[in-house]
N, C-alpha and C positions, 0 to 999 in steps of 0.2 A: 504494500500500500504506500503508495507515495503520498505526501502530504507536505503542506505547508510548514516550515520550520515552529514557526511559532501554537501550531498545535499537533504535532505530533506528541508530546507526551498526553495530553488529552483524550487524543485518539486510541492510545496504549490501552491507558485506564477506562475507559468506557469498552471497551474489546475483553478485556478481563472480566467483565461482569457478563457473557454473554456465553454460558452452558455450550454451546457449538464448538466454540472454540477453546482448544486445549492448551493452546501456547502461545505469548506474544512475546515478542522485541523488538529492541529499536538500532538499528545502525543507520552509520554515520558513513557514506558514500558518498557520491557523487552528488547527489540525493536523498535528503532523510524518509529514511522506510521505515514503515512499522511490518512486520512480519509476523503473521498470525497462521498458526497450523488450527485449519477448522476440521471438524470430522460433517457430513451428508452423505446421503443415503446412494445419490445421483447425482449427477450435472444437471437437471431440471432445479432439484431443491438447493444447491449448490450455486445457480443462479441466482435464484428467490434470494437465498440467504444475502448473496451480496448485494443485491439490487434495492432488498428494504433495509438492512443493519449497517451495512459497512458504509455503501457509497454515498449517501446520505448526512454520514456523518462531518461536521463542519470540519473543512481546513484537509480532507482526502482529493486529491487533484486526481490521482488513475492509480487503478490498481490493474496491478499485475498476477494470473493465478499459475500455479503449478501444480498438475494432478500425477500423484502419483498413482504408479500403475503397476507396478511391481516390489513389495517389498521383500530386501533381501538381508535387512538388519536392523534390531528395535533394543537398544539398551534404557535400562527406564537406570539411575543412576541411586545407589547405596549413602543413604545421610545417615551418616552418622554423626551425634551428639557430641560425643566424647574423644577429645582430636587423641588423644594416646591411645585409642583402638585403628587410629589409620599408623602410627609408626609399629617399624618390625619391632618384635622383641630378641638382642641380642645376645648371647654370652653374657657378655660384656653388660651393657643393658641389664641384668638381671639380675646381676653379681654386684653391682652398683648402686640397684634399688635393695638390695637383702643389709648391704652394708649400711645402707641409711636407717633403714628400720631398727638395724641392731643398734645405730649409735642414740638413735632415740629414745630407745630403751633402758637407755644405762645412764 
């Protein structure tokens, strides 16, 4: 979705509130786009959808769509809370946390 600089982030947040659509961002191009992954059933409703929600919306100049037609990869991504469960646990690492405890201890 190409849009007018000065409402593209408006354009974001109203796209966000719309069940259709699974994913928005915004880059910074040639052009500020807002990029929004919708899911529809069809190109009929896939129409519809854009011609009453999206193009309508103020400060959208032309949208551009891309249908995908074959998927051959979907990774949904792992959040984790707790950044010490994304680092390795080492030897070393290990033997460094046993020695802390123990010096706490005493």
């Amino acid at each position: 979705i190409y849009t007018d600089p000065r409402e593209s982030e408006n354009i974001a947040e109203k796209l966000c509130s719309i069940p259709q659509i699974l994913e928005v961002y915004t880059s910074l191009s040639e052009e500020i786009q807002v990029i929004a992954k919708v899911v529809a059933e069809n190109q009929e409703s896939l129409h519809e959808f854009i011609a009453t929600k999206v193009a309508p919306l103020p400060g959208v100049l032309r949208i551009r769509t891309s249908i995908v037609t074959k998927k051959f990869k979907e990774t949904q991504p792992l959040i984790v809370n707790d950044p010490k469960k994304l680092t390795l646990k080492t030897t070393e690492n290990r033997l460094d946390e046993e020695k802390d405890r123990n010096e706490r201890r005493d």
